[in-house]
N, CA, C and O atoms as CSV, one atom per row, in Angstrom:
chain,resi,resn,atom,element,x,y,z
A,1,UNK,N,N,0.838,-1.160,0.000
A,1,UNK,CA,C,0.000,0.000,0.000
A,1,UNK,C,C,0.893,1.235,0.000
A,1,UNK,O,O,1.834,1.293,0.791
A,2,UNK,N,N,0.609,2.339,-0.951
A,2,UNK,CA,C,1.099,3.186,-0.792
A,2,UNK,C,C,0.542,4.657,-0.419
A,2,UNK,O,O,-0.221,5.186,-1.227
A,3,UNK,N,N,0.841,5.251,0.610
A,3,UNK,CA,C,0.429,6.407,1.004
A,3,UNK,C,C,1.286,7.732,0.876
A,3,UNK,O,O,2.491,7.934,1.021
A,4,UNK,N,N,0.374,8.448,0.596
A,4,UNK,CA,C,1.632,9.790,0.644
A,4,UNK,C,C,0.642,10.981,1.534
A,4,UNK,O,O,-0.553,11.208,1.344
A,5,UNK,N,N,1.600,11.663,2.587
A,5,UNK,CA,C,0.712,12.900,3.260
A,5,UNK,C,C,0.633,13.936,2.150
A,5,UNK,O,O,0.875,13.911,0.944
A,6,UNK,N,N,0.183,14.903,3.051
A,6,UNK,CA,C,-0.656,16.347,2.304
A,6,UNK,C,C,0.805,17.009,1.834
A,6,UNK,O,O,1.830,17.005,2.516
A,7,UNK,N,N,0.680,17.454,0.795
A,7,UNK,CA,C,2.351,18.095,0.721
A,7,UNK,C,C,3.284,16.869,-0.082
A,7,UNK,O,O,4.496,16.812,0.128
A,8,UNK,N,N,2.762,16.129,-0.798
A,8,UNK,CA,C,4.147,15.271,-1.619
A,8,UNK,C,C,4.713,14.159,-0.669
A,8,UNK,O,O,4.911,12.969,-0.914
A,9,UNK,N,N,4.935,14.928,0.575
A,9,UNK,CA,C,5.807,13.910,1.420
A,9,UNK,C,C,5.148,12.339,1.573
A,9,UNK,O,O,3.960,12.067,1.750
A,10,UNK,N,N,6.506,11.222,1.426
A,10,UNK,CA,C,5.971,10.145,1.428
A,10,UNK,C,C,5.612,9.994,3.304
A,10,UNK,O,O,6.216,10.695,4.116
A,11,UNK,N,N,4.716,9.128,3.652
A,11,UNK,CA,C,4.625,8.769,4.770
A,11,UNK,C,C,5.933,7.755,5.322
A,11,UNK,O,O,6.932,7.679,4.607
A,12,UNK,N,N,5.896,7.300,6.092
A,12,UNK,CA,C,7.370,6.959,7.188
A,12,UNK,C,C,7.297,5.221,6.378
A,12,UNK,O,O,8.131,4.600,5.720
A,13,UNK,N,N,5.680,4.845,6.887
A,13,UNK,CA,C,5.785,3.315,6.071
A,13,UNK,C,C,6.472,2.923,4.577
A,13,UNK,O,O,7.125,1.925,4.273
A,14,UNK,N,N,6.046,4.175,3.701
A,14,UNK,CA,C,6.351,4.068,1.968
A,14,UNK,C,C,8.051,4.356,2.073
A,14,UNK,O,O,8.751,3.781,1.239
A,15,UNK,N,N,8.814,5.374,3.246
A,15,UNK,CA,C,10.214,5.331,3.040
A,15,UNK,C,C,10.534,4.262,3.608
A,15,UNK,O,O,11.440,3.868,2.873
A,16,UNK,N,N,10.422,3.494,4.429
A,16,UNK,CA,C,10.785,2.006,5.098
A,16,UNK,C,C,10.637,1.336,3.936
A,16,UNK,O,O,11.787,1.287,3.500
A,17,UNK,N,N,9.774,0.671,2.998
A,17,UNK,CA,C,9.299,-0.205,1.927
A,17,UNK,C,C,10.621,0.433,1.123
A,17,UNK,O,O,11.632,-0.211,0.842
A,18,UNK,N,N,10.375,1.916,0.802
A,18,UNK,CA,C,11.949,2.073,-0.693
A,18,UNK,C,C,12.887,1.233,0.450
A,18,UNK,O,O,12.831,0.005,0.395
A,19,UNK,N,N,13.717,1.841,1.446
A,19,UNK,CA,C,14.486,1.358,2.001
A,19,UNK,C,C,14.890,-0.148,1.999
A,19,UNK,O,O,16.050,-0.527,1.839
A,20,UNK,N,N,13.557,-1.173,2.239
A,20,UNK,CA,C,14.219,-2.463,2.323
A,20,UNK,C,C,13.788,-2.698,1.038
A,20,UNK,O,O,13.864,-3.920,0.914
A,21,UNK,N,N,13.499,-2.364,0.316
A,21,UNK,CA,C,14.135,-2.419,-1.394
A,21,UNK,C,C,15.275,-2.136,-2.447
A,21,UNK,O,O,15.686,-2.539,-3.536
A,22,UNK,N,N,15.531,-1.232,-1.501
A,22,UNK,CA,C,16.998,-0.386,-1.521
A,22,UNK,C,C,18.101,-1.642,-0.942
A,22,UNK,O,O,19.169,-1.944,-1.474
A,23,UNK,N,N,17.499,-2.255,0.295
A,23,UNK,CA,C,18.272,-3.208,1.150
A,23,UNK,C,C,18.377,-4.403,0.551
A,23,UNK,O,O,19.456,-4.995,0.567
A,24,UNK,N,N,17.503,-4.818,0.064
A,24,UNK,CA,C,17.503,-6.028,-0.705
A,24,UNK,C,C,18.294,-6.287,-2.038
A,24,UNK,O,O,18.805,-7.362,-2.352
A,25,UNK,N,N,18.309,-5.238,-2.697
A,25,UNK,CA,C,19.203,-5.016,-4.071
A,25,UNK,C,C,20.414,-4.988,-3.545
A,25,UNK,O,O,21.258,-5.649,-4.150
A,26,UNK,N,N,20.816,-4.311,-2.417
A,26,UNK,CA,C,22.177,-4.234,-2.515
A,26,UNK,C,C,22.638,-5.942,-2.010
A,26,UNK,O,O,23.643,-6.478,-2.476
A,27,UNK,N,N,21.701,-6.655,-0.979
A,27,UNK,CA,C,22.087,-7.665,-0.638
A,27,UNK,C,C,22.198,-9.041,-1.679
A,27,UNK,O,O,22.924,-10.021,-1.515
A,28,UNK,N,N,21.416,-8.828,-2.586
A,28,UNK,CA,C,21.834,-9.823,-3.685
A,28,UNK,C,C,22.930,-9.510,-4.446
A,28,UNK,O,O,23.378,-10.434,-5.124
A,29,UNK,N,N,23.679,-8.057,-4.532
A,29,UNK,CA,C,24.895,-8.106,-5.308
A,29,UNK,C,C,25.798,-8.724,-4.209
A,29,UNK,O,O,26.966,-8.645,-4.591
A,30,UNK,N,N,25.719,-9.220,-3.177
A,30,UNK,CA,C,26.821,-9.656,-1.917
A,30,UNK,C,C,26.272,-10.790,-2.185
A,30,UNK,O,O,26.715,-11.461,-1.253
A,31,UNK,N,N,25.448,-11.678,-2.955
A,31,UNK,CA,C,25.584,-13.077,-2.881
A,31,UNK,C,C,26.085,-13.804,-3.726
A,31,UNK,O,O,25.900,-13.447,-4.890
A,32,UNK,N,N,26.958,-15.175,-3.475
A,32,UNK,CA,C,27.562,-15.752,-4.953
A,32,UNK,C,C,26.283,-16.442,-5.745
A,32,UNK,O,O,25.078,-16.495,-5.499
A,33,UNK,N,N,26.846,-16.781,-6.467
A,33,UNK,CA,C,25.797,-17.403,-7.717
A,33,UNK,C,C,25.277,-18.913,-7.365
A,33,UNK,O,O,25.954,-19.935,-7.480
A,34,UNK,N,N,24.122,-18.840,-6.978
A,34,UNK,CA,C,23.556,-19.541,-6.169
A,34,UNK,C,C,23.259,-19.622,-4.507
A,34,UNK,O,O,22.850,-20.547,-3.805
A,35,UNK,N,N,23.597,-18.419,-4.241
A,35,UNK,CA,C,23.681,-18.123,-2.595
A,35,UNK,C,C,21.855,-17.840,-2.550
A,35,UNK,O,O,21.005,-17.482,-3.365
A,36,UNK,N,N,21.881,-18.229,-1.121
A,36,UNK,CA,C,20.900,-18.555,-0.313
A,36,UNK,C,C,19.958,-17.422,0.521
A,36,UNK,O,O,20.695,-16.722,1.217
A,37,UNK,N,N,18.920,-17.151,0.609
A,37,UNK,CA,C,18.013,-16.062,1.359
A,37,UNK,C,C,17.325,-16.719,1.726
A,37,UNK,O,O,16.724,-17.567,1.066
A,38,UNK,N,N,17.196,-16.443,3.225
A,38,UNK,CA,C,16.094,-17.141,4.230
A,38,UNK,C,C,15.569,-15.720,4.898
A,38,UNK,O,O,16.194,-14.824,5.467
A,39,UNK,N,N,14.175,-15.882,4.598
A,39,UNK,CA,C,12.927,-14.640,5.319
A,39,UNK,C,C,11.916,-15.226,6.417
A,39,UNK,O,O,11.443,-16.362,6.438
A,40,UNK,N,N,11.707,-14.222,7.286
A,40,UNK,CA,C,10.618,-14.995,8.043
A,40,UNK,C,C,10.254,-13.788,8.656
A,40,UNK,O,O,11.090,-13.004,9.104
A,41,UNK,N,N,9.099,-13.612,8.693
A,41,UNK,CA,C,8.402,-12.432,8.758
A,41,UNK,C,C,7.025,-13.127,9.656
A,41,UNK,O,O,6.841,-14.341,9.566
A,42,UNK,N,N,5.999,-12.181,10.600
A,42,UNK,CA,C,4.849,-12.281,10.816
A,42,UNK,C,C,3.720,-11.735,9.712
A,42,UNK,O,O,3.656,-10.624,9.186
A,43,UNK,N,N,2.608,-13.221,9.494
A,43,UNK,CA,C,2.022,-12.387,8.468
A,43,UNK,C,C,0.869,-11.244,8.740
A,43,UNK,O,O,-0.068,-10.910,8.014
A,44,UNK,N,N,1.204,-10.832,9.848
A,44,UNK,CA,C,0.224,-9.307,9.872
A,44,UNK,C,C,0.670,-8.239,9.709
A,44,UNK,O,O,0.102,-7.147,9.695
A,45,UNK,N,N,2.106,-8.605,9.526
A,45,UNK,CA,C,2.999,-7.628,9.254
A,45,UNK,C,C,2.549,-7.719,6.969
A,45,UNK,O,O,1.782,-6.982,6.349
A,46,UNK,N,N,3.109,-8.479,6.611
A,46,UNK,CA,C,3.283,-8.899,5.128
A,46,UNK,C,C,2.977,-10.450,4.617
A,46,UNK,O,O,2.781,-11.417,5.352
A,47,UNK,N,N,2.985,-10.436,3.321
A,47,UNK,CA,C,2.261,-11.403,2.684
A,47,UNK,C,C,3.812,-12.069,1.655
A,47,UNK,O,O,4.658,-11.337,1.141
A,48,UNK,N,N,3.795,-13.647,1.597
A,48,UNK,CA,C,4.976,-13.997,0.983
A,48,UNK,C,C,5.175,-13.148,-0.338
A,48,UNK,O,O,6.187,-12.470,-0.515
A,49,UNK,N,N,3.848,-13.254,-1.512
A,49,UNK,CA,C,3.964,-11.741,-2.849
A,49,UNK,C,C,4.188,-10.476,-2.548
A,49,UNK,O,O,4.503,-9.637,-3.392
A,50,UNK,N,N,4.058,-10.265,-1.442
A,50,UNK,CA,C,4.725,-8.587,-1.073
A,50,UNK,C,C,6.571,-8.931,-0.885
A,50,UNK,O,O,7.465,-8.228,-1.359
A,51,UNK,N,N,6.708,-9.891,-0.264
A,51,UNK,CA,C,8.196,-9.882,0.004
A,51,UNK,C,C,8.690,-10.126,-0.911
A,51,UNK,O,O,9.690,-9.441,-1.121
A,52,UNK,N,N,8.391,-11.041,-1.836
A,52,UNK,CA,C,9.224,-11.683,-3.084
A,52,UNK,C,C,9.480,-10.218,-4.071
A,52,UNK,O,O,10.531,-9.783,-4.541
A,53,UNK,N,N,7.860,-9.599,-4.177
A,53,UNK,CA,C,7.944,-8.284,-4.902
A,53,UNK,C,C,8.945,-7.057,-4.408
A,53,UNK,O,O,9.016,-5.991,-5.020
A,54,UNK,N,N,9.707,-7.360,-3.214
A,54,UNK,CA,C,10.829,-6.859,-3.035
A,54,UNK,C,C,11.925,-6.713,-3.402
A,54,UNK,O,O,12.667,-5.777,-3.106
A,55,UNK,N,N,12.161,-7.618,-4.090
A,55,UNK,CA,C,13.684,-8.598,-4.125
A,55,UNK,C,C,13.579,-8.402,-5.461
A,55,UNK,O,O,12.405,-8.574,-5.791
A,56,UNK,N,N,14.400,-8.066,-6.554
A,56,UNK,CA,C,15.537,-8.314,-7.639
A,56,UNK,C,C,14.930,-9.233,-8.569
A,56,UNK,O,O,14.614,-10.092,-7.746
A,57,UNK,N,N,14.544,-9.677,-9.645
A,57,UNK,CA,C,14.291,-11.132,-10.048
A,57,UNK,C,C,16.197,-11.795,-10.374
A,57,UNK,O,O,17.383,-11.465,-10.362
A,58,UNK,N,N,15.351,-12.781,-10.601
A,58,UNK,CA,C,16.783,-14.092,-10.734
A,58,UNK,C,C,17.087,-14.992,-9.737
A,58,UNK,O,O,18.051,-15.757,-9.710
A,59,UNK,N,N,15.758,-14.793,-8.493
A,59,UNK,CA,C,15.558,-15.463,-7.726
A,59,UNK,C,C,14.622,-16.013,-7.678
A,59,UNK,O,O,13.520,-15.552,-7.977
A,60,UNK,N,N,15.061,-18.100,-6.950
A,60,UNK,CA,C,14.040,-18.783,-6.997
A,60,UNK,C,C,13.362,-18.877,-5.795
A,60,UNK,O,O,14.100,-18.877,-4.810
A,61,UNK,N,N,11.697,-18.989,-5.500
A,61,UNK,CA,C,11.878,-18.904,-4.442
A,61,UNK,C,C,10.556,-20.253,-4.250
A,61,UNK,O,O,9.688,-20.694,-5.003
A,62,UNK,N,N,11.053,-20.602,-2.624
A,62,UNK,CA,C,10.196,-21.874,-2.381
A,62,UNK,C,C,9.541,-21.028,-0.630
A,62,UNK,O,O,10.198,-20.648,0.339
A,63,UNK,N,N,7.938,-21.009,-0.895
A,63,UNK,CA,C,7.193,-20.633,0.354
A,63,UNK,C,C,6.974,-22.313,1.299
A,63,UNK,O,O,6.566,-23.438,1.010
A,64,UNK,N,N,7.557,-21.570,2.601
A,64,UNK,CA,C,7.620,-22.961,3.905
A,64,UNK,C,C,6.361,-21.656,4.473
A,64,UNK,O,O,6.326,-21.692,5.703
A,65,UNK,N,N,5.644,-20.870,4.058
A,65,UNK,CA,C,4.763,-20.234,4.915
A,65,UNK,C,C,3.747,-21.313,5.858
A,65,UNK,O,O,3.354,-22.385,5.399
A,66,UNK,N,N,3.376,-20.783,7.364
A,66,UNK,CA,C,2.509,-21.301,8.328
A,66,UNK,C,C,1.324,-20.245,8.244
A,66,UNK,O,O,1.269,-19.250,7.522
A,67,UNK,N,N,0.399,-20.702,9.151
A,67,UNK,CA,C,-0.558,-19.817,9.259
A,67,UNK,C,C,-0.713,-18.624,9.646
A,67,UNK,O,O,-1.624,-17.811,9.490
A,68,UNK,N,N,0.921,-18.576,10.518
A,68,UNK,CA,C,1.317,-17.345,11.470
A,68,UNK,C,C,2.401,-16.402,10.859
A,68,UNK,O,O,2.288,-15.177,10.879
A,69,UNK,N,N,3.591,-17.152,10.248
A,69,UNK,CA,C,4.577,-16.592,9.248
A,69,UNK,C,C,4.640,-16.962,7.952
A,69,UNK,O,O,4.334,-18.052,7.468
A,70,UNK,N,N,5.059,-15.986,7.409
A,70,UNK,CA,C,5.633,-15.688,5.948
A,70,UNK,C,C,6.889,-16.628,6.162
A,70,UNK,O,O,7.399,-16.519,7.277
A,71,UNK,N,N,7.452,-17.488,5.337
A,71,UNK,CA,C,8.959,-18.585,5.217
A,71,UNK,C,C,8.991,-18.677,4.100
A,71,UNK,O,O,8.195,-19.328,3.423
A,72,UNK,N,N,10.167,-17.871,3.597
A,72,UNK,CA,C,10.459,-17.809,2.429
A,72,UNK,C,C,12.000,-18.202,2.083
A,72,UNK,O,O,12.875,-17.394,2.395
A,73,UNK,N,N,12.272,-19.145,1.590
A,73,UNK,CA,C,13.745,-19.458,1.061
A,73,UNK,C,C,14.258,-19.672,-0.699
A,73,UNK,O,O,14.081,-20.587,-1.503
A,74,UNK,N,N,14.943,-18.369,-0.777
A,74,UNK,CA,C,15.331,-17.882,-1.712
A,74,UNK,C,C,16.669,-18.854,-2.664
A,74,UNK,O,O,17.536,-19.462,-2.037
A,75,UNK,N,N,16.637,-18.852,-4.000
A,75,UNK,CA,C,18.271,-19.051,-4.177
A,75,UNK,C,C,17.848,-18.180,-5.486
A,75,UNK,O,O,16.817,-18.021,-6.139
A,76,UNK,N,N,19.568,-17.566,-5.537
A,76,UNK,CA,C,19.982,-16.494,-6.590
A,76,UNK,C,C,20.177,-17.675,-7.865
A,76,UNK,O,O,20.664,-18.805,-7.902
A,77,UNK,N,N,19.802,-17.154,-8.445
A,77,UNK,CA,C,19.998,-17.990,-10.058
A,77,UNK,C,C,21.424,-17.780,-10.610
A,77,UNK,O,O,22.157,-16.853,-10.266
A,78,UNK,N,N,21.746,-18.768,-11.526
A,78,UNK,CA,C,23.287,-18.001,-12.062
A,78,UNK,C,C,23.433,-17.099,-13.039
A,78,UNK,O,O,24.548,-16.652,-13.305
């Protein structure tokens, strides 16, 4: 979801979201070719398609989600 206040400014949630998008790109250039991402998140927080829609493509990803968390384990493609 994206929100923006009165005035342009993004709200605090929409700069957190660029941020770990920002975070995530840089963390797949630090992985070797075929390196590994393990997520685990609460899902009232996020949904496994919101997290994946984070991340870079060229990653495969396999959902271990429960009823309670998001489990997401990633591998970088070559």
């Amino acid at each position: 979801m994206t929100r923006a206040t009165t005035g342009g400014e993004m709200d605090w949630e929409e700069r957190y979201r660029r941020a770990r998008v920002c975070w995530n790109r840089e963390a797949v250039g630090n992985l070797r070719s075929r390196g590994w991402i393990l997520l685990v998140t609460g899902r009232r927080v996020t949904s496994a398609d919101e997290e994946t829609g984070e991340w870079p493509g060229g990653i495969t990803w396999k959902d271990h989600s429960t009823a309670d968390e998001v489990r997401l384990l990633g591998q970088l493609l070559d």
